[in-house]
N, C-alpha and C positions, 0 to 999 in steps of 0.2 A: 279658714285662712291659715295657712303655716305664718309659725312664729321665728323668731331669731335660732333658739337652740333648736330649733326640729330641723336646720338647715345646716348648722354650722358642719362643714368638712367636706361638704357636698357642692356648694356654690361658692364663688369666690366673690363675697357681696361687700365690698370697701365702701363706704361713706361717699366719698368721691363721685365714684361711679353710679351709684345710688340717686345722686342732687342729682348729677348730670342728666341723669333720667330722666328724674323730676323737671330740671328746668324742660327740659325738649318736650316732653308731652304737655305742660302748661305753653308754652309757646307754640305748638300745632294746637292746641283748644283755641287757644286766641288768631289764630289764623285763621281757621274756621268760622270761628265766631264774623271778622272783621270782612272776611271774605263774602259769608252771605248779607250782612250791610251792604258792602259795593254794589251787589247786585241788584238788592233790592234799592239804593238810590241811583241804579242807571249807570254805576260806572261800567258793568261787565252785564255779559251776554246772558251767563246762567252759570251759575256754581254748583259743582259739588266734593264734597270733603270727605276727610276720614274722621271726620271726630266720633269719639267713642271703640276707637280701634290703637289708639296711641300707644297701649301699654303691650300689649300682644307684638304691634309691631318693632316696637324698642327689644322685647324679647330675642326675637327674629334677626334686627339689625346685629346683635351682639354674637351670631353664629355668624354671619354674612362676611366673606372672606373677597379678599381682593381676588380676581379671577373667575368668580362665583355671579350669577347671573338670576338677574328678577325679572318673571315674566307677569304682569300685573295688569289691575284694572285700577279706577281713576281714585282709589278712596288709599293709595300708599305713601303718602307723602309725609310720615314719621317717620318712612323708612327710610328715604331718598334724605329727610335729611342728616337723620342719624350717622347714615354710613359718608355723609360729606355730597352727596352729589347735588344737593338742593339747597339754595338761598330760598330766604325766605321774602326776598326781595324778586327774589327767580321764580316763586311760586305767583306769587300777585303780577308782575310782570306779563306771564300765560292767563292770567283773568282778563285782563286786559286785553288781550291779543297783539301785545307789542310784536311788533312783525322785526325784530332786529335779535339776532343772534348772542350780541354784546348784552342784550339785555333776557333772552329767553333763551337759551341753548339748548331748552331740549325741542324743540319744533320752529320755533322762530313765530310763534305767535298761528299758529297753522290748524294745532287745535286743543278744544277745549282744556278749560284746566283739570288739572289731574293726570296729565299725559306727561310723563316723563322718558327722557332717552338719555344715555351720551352717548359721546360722540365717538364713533370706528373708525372713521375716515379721518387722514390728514387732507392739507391742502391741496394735493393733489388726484387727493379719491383713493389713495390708499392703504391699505390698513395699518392703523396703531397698534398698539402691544396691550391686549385684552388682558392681560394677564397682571396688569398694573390698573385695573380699574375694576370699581366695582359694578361692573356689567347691569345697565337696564337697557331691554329691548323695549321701543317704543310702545307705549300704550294702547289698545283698543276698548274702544267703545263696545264692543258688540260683544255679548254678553256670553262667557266662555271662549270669545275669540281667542283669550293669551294660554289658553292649554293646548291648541295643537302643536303648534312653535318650542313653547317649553320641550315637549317632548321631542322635536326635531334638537334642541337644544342639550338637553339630559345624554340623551344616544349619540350623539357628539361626544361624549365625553367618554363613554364606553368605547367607542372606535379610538380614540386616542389612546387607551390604555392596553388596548389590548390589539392594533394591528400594529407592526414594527414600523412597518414602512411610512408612517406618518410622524417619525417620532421627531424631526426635525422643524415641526411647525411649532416652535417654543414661543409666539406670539398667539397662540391663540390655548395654548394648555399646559397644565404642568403633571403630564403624565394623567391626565385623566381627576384629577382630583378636586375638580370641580363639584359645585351643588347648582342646581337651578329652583331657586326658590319661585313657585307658582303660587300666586292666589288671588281666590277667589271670593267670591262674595254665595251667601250660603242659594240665596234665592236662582241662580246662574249653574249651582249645581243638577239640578233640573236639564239642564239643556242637554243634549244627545252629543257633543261636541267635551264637554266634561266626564262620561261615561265612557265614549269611547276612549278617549285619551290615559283613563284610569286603566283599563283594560290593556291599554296597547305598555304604558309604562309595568305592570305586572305582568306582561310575558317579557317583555325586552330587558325587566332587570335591569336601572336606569337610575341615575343619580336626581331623582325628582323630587324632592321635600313641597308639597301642596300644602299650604294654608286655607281655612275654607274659614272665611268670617261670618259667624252666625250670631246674626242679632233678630232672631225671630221673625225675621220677613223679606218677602222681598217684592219692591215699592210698598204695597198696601197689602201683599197678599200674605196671610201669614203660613208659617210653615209646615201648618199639619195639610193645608193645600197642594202643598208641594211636593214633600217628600216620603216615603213611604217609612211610615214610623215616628215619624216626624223628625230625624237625625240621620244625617247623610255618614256620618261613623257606623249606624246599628245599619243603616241600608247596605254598606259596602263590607258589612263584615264578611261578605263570601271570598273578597279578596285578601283577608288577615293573610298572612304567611303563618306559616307554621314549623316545625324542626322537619318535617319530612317534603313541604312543599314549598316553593317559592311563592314570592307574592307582593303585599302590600304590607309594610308596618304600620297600622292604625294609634294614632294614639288622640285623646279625648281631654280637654284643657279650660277649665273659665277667664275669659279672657280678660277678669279684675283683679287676678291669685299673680302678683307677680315673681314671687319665689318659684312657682309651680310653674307658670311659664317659662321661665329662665332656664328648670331643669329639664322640662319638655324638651324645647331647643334644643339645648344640648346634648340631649339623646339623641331626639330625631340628626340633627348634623350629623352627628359619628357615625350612627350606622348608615347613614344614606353618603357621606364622604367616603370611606374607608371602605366600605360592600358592597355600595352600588343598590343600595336597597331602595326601591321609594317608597315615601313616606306620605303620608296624609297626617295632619295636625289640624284635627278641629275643634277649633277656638269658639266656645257656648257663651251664654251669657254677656254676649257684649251690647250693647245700647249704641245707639244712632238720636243724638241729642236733640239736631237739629232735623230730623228727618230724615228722607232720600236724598231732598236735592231744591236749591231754592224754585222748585216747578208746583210748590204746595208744601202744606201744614202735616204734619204726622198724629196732629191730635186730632184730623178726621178721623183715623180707622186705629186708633190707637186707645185702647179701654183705660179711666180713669186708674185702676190698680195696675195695669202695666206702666204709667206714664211713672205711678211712683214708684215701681220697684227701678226703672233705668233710670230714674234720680237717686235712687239709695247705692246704686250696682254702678254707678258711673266709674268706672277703670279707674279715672286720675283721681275722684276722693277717695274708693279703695284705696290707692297705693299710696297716698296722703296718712291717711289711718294708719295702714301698716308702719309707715314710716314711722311714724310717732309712739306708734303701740312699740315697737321694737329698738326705741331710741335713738336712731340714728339722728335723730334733730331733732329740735325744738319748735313750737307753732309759730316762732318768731324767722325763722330762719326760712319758714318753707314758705310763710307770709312774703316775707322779704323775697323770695326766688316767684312766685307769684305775680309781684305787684313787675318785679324785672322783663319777667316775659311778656308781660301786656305793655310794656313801653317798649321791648324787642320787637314785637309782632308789629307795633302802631308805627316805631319808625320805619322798620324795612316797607311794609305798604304805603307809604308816606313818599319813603324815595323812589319807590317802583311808578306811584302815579305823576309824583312831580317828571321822571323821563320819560317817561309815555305822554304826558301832554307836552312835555316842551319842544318833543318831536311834532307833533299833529299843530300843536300851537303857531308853530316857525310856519308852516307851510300854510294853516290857514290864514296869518296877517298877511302873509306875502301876496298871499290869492287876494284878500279882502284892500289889501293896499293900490296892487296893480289894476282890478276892478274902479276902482275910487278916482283911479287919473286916470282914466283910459274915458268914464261916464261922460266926462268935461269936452270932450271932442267929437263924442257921436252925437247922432241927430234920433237917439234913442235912448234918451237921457231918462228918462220917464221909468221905460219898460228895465234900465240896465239900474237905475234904484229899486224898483220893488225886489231884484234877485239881490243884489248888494244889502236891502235892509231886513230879507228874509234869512242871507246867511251867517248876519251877524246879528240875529236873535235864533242863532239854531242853539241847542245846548249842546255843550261837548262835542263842538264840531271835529270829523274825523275827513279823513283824505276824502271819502268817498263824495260829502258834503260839497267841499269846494269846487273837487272835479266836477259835480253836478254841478254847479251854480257857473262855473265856468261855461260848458256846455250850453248850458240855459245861454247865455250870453251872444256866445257866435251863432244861434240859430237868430235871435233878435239881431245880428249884424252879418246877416244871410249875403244882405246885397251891398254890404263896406266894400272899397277896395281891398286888395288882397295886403297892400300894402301897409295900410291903416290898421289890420288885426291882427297882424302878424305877430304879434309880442303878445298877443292872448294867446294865437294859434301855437306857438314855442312853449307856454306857460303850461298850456294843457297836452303838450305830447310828451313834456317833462315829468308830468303829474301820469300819464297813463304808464311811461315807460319804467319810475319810479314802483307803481301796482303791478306790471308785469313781471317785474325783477323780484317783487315780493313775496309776489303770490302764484304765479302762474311759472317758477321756472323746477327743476330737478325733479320732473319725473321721468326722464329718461336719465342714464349717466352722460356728461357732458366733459367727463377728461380725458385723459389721454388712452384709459381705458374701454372707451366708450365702442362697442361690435361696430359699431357704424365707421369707426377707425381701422377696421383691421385689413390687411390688404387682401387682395382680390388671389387668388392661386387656383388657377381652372383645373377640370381636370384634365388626365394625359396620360395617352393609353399606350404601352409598347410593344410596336410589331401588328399583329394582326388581333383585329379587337374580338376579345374571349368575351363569349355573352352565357351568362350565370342569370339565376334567380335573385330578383330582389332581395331575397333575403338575405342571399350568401354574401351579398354586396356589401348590407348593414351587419352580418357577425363578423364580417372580416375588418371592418371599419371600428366594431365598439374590440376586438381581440387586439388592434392593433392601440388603441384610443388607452386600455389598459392594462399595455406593458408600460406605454410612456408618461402616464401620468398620474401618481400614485396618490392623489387628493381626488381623483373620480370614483362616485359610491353610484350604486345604483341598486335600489331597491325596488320593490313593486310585486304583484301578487303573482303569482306564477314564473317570476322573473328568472328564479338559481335554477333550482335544480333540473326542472326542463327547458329552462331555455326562452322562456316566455312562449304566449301562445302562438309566435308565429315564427319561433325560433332563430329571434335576433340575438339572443344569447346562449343559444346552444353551446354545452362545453365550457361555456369561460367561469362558472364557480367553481365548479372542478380543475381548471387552470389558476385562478388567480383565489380563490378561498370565498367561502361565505361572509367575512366580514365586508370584502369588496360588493358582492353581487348574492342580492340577501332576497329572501323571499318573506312576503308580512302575511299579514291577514288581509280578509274583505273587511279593509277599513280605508275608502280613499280620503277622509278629512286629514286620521293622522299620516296617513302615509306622504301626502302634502305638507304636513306642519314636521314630518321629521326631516324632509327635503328643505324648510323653510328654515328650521337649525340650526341643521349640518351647511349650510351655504352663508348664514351670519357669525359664523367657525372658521371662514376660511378655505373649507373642503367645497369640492364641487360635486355635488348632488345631481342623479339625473333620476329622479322619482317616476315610475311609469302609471300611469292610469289605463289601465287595459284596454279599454275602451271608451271611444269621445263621449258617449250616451253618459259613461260613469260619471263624469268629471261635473255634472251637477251635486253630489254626493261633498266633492272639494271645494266647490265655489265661493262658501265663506272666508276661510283663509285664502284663497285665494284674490281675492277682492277687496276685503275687508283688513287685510296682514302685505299681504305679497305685494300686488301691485302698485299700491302708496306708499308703500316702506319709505322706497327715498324721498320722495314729496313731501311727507307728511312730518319727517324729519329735516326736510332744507337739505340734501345731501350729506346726515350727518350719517345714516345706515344704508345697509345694502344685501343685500341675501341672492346671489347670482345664482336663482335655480332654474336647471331645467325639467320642464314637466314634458315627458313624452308619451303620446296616447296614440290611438291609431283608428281612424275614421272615414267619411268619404264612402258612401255606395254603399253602406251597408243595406240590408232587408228586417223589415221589423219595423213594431212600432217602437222596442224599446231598446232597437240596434242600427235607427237611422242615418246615426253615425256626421250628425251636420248643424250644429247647434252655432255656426260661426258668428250670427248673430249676436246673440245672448257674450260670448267669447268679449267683442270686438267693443258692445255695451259696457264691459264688468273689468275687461283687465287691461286696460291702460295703464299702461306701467309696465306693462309688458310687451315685449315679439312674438306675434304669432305669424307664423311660420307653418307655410301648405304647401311642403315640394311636392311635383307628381313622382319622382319614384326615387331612389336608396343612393343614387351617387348624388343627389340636391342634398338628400337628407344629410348624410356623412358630412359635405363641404358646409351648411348650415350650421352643425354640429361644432365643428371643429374651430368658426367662425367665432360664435357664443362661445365656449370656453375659453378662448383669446380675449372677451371683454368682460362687462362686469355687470349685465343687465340681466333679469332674470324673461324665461319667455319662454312659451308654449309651442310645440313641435308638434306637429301633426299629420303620420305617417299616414299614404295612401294602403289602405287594407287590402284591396285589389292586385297590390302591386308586387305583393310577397312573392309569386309564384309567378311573374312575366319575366320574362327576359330581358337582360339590359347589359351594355360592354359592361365590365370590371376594370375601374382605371388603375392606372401604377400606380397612383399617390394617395392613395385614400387617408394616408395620415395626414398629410399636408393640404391636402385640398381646402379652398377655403370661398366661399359665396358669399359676394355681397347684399344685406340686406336692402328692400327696398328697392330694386333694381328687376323690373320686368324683364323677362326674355321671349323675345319672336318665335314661336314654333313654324310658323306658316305667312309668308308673306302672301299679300293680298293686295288690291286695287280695289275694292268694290265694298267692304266692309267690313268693320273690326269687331271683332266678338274677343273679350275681357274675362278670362275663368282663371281658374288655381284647381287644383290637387288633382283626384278620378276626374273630375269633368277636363283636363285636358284631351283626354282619351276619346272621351265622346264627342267637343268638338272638334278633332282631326279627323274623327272617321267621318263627319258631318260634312267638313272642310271636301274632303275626297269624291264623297257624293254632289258639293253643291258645284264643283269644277265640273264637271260631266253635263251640270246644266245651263251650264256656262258663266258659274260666277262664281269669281275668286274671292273668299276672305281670308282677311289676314288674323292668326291667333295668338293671342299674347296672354303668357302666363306670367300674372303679377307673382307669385313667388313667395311674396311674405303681405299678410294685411296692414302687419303693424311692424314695421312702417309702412306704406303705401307711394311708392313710384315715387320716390324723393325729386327726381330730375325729372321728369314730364314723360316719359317715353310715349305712354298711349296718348297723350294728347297730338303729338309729331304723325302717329299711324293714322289720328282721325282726320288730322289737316289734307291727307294724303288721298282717305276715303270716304272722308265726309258721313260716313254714317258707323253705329256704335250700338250694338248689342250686350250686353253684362250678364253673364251666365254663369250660376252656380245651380246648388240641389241643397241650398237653406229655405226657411220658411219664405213665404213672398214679402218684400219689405223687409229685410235681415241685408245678409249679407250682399245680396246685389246692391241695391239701395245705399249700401255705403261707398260701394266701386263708384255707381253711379253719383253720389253726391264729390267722391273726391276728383270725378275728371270731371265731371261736368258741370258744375262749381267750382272748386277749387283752381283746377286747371285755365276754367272758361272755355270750355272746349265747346262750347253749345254757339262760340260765334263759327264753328267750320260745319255745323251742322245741317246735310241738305233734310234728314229725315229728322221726325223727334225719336231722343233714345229709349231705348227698350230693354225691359230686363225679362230675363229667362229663369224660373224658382220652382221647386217644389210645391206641388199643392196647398193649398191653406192648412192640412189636415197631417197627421203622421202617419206614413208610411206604412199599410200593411205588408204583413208577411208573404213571402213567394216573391218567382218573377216576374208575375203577370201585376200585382197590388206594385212594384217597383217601377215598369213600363210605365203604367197609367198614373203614377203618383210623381216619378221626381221625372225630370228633363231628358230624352231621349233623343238618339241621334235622329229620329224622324222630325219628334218636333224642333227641332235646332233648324234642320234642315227646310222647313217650313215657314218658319218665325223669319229667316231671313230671309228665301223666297219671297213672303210677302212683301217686305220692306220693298224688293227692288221689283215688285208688281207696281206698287205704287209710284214709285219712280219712276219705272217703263213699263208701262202696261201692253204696249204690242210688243216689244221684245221678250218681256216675260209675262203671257197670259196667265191669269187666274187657272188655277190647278183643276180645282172642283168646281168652277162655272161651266 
């Protein structure tokens, strides 16, 4: 342990600032401490904390610069409140899962504790001045999730210092001089997600300072299990930097030595602020007091001589000791700051639980009241007491409670008149509209910025219509997209220098620079998390994933980061990126190119978006940069090399989401597809008129959203019968077509036939054209599939084929 004189001239260690410490890490002990209580008497769901990491993070907070950004997991809550973003009332608040902003501002009660945010957005959705706050992007759970991000975040800060043309977004940077502090928990360093991400910030040369907390395990497993050497510093020594090579600055720290941490920090800061270097700082020796997590004990898988050395090695009695060994106080003093933080920590949870019940409380007497005079009048007096005296012996009743009991209630006054329950019936649409508002609203953006707002600008062709290759439609679309707006990035593997593989950017690095239209590696997680960044920056990202098959590779951050972003913060964040891939018809098993399924499952929260060919694409495009939602674009592969008019306006063109378009009108039956499969069912269309039956094709355009105003339900009133055709697994994507018209819509009361979906085999796609024919949807079978339908319907006007 460094003493006073082996420091003096080197750290600027004041008394002051010293207690100050002291008090904040005894007051995150006792939060800790009082936190897993709660849980374990029932007030909260499941906890878990940082204790045993307090002093590492007080380090940390003391480099942490307003402007400066933490990408974390759930154990940072020294830091958050060191640097002022956290009460500790605000902390206990999210145990609780108070669903009220006033009382939980970083998620609004949404998730677990340990999840911290502020807030980007003003009241209107948008952005505040990042550069006055001490930047947390919301939390995840999922282990290594906050390193893709970070580095879409880090590389943000390299494009601000170094392209000109960005230099006026003074709301989101101050010349690049940003830090993005990541960390991590040491067991999470393991995952492929943390590797990569180390890798992609050591070529990129990135303002990345990585904290990796290592208290010898991770849950139960410990860490010679894990990691190769048993130290994730001695693992990654291949990335050291060195005077001749670029790299990673390693540096290696016990996380009880608070002098030594202090100076760590302050190394790691400078050179990672000022060079752009990143940094890895990993923090050994730290102890986990209470465990992982109130889900279990740590003295199962924890040996008797470890339990006592992380009672000898505990950070806060360390820095207790030092303090005393080095005089800065006296045992009365630190006594006295002690006993202060344990009645700090007891009131803040104190006042956090009194408004958390007095909110749940109000609502359940109201419920328990109106119940109580409402009994006196029905002739189910009997059955409306057992629910009345089950819900007030429930313990710690919560909305969900009442609203149940309420329910219970009108199914026992099934056959009241309408009149008589009516003041139940208002009581519980109040109470469900009350949980919808809560919990069920901002995963789409809902202001003034919201793509679903932007106006409609068709396209519009001059003179006589010139027909170009799709491609040349989309480079002339992204050439024009960046001259005019000098916040679009677009990165992706193959992207600069040639152009991407299908040469929608031919020429334009060479026109507009490599900082613009940049080429990565075969990394699509980070290449995802640096689109996910650079777009919670302010810049608008169009990250490509080469292909649809790839984009399993992205799906974590994707899913897990991206498309709950705003959800999961109450619309207090927003990251508007777009991920462009290109799919549809491919050949292969592991180039089938149609995963819309899996898409349609995972990223809500997002647009996805399946024009059939390059002037949809462009007007989608142009649409999405006008709002503020992030969404997935998904080019027809087929389509590069057909022909199609090139309209005048390819800058201003603008498509409405959610809005089917008619290819083919029909009388006889509606067949429902998006992207290559329009193709196939037109030429289908052409052949089934010859047999004498017209159908009508409609390209829904975008999944997500889906036909906001009904259109194909109006085609099927028309035709009474309804086909759903794509070339996803069976059960994926049609199945979703189908459950939203025909559910959602109700379209099944115009229906003379039952509907019918058209899918890819159960199996993936082999290679060639003959494993494509026989595998996904072909204009024969289209043409068949509906044939029979209208056998059944008229069997002597349309005889059986093959009888």
């Amino acid at each position: 342990m460094l003493l006073k004189d082996q420091i003096t001239g080197t750290l600027d260690l004041k008394k002051e600032n010293i207690l100050a410490d002291y008090r904040l890490a005894c007051e995150s002990r006792q939060v800790s401490l009082l936190g897993r209580k709660d849980t374990m008497g029932g007030r909260s769901k499941f906890g878990i904390f940082g204790d045993g990491k307090e002093l590492a993070q007080l380090a940390l907070a003391r480099v942490y610069k307003q402007g400066d950004f933490r990408s974390g997991y759930y154990r940072d809550q020294t830091i958050e409140a060191a640097v002022g973003n956290l009460t500790w009332k605000a902390f206990f608040a999210q145990m609780y899962a108070h669903a009220d902003l006033e009382h939980e501002p970083s998620t609004a009660g949404r998730s677990m504790n340990g999840h911290f945010s502020t807030r980007w957005l003003d009241e209107s959705g948008d952005w505040v001045d990042q550069t006055q706050l001490y930047n947390s992007i919301c939390d995840v759970s999922s282990t290594a999730g906050q390193m893709p991000r970070a580095v879409g975040i880090a590389y943000a800060s390299k494009l601000f210092r170094n392209l000109p043309e960005l230099s006026g977004m003074e709301k989101f940077t101050r010349n690049g001089n940003e830090i993005v502090f990541a960390t991590i928990g040491d067991g999470s360093t393991s995952q492929g997600m943390f590797w990569e991400s180390m890798n992609a910030a050591g070529v990129l040369q990135i303002p990345l300072l990585t904290s990796v907390w290592d208290d010898g395990f991770g849950i139960s497993v410990p860490v010679a299990y894990q990691t190769t050497k048993g130290s994730i510093s001695k693992a990654l020594a291949g990335l050291q930097r060195t005077e001749e090579e670029p790299g990673l600055q390693i540096f290696t720290v016990s996380g009880w030595d608070y002098p030594a941490l202090l100076e760590t920090y302050r190394e790691a800061a400078n050179i990672c602020r000022s060079r752009h270097v990143p940094v890895l700082v990993h923090v050994t020796d730290l102890t986990q007091p209470q465990g992982h997590s109130t889900s279990g004990s740590h003295e199962r898988y924890k040996t008797k001589s470890r339990l006592k050395w992380e009672r000898e090695y505990d950070c806060n009695l360390c820095f207790k000791n030092w303090i005393l060994e080095n005089g800065y106080a006296m045992e009365e003093e630190l006594e006295e700051i002690e006993a202060t933080a344990k009645e700090t920590a007891l009131h803040e949870r104190n006042m956090a639980w009194q408004a958390y019940r007095q909110e749940q409380d109000a609502g359940y007497l109201a419920t328990l009241q109106l119940l109580q005079g409402y009994m006196s009048q029905s002739s189910h007096s009997e059955q409306i007491s057992n629910v009345i005296h089950d819900l007030s012996k429930t313990y710690l009743p919560t909305r969900r409670d009442t609203a149940a009991s309420l329910r219970k209630v009108l199914r026992i006054e099934r056959m009241a008149p309408t009149s008589q329950k009516q003041i139940l019936v208002e009581h519980l649409h109040q109470l469900l509209h009350t949980g919808a508002e809560k919990y069920n609203t901002h995963l789409y953006s809902d202001t003034e910025f919201s793509p679903l707002r932007v106006p409609t600008v068709p396209a519009e062709y001059a003179g006589e219509k010139r027909m170009v290759d799709g491609r040349e439609v989309i480079r002339g679309f992204f050439d024009s997209l960046f001259e005019r707006n000098k916040k679009v990035i677009a990165i992706g593997e193959d992207v600069g220098q040639i152009g991407d593989v299908n040469q929608g950017f031919a020429g334009l690095q060479d026109k507009y620079g490599e900082g613009r239209i940049t080429d990565t590696g075969i990394r699509e997680t980070t290449i995802v998390g640096q689109g996910i960044g650079m777009a919670m920056r302010g810049l608008r990202p169009i990250v490509e994933i080469q292909y649809f098959d790839y984009i399993y590779y992205a799906l974590a951050p994707l899913t897990d980061d991206l498309a709950c972003l705003r959800y999961r913060t109450a619309g207090g964040q927003k990251a508007p990126l777009i991920v462009r891939t290109r799919g549809h018809r491919l050949e292969g098993i592991w180039h089938s190119g149609s995963p819309i399924g899996t898409m349609l499952s995972s990223l809500r929260g997002l647009h996805v978006l399946v024009p059939r060919n390059f002037t949809q694409a462009a007007g989608f495009y142009n649409t999405l940069l006008q709002g503020d939602d992030p969404a997935l674009v998904i080019e027809p592969l087929n389509a590069y090399r057909q022909k199609e008019p090139l309209p005048s306006n390819l800058d201003s063109i603008a498509l409405p989401l959610g809005v089917p378009e008619v290819l083919k009108e029909g009388e006889d039956l509606t067949i429902v597809t998006y992207g290559s499969m329009c193709r196939i069912v037109t030429e289908a269309a052409a052949q089934l008129s010859m047999l004498g039956i017209e159908i009508e094709v409609i390209d829904v355009q975008t999944l997500l959203p889906f036909d906001l105003h009904g259109r194909i339900v109006e085609s099927i009133k028309k035709t009474n019968r309804v086909i759903f055709a794509d070339e996803d697994m069976p059960g994926s994507a049609s199945a979703y077509m189908m459950q939203q018209v025909v559910e959602k819509q109700q379209a099944y009361r115009w229906l003379d036939s039952a509907p019918e979906t058209i899918s890819a085999k159960d199996h993936r796609p082999p290679y060639g054209s003959d494993g494509d024919y026989f595998t996904k949807p072909n204009v024969d079978d289209i043409v068949e599939r509906v044939y029979a339908m209208m056998h059944e319907a008229d069997p002597s006007k349309y005889p059986a084929l093959y009888e």
